[in-house]
N, C-alpha and C positions, 0 to 999 in steps of 0.2 A: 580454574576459572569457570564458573557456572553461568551456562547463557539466560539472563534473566528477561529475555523478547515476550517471551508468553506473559509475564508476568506485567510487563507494561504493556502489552496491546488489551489486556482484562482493564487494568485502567483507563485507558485511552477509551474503551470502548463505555464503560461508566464514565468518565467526564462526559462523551458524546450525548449519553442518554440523558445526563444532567443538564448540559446544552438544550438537547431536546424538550425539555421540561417547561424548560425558561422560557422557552420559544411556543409552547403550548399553543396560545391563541390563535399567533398565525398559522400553525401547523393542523388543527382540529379544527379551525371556523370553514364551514361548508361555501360560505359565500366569497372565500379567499381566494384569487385568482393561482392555479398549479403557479403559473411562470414565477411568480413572487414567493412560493415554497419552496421551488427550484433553488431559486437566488440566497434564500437563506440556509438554505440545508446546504449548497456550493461554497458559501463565504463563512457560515458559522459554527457547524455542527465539522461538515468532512475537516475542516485544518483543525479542529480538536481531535477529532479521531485520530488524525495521522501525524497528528505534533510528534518531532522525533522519528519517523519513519525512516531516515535516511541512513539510520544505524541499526533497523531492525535485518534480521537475517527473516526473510519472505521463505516458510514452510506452508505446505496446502493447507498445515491445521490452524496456524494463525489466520490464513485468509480465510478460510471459509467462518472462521471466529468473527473478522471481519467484516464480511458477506450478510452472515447471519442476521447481526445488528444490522443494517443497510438494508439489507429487504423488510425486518420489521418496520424501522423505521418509514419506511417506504407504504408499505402496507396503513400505517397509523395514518400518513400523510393523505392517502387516497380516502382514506374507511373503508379498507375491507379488512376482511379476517383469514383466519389461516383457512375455514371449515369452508370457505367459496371456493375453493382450489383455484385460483386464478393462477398460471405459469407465474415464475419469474420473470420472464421475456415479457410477459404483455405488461404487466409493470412498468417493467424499464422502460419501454415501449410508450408509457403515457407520462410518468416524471420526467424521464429525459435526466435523472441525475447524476454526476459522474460516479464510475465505477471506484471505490474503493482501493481494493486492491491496484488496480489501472492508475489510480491517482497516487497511490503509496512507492508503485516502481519506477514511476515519472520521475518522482522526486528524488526517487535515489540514487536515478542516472542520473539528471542533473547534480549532484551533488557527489557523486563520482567522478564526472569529469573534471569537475573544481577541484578536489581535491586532488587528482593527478595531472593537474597543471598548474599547482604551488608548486615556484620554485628554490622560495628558501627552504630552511629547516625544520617547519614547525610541527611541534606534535602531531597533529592530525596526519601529516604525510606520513611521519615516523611511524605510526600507531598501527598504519591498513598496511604498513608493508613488514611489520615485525613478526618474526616467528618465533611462539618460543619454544625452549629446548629444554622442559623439566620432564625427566624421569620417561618411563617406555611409556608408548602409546597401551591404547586399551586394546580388546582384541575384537568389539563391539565396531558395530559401525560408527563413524565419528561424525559428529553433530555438523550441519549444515553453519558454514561460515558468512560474513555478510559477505564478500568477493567471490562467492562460489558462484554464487550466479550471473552475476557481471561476466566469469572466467567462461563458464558454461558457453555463456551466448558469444563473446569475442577470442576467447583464449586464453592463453597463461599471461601473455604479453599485451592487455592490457591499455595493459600504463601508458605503453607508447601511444597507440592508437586514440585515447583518449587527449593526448597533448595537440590534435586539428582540434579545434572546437566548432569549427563549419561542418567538419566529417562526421564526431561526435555526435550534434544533432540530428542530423540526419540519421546513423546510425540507431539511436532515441527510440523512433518509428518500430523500425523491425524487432526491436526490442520489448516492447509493447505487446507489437502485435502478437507474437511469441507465447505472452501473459494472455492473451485473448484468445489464441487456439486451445492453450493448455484450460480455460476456464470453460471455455466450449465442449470441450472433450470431457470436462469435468460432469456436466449438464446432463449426458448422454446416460 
């Protein structure tokens, strides 16, 4: 079973840019208030970028795949160019638009602890908890799973802890924030 993540976050990130297009006017007109680029590029562009995020397995190379679009775009939105060298940070700093990546892991907590708080039977539950057991492993390191990083930041055990949904949220945060030191650290 071949993880096909890369292969729809390249999509995802061309609908974005087509989104982008469409939206041109408001996006290039110089007399367009930021707040109202903000609001579009928040409600129109980023849920196309990240439609289906909550099944992607989150490696640095998709985000920064991610990232990449996001600052051009950002860039297009402002007018400037790559050859002003202006940081990423003063950027962000003047669109104020949500992080990408930051909005992709949001959604995949929330939609993690949905799913480990079905309590019938239904595929999806079935699906994130199945292993399966064809033939010997490889001797290569083994492909980043979507629960690895849930496991990473709570444990093996999960499951459980995501069945508070008051705890859960809360736990959301540190989770997050986790994705904000590692992209800080990335920066350096």
């Amino acid at each position: 079973m071949k993880d096909l993540t890369k292969e729809e976050v390249d999509i995802r990130i061309r609908a974005g840019w087509s989104c982008f297009g469409r939206n041109r006017e408001i996006f290039l007109d110089k007399n367009m208030p930021l707040s109202l680029k903000k609001q579009v590029y928040d409600g129109c562009i980023l849920p196309t970028m990240t439609y289906g995020c909550q099944t992607w397995s989150l490696t640095k190379i998709i985000g920064n795949k991610l990232k990449v679009a996001q600052r051009a775009m950002e860039r297009k939105i402002i007018g400037i160019k790559m050859k002003d060298k202006i940081p990423c940070k003063n950027i962000r700093q003047q669109t104020h638009i949500k992080d990408v990546v930051l909005f992709a892991e949001r959604q995949k907590w929330n939609w993690v602890g949905h799913v480990a708080r079905m309590s019938d039977n239904r595929w999806t539950k079935r699906a994130t908890e199945w292993q399966p057991r064809i033939g010997k492993r490889s001797r290569v390191r083994q492909p980043l799973r979507w629960s690895d990083s849930i496991a990473k930041a709570k444990g093996r055990l999960w499951h459980r802890e995501a069945g508070d949904r008051n705890r859960w949220r809360l736990d959301a945060e540190g989770y997050i924030l986790q994705w904000m030191d590692e992209a800080s650290q990335d920066r350096r």
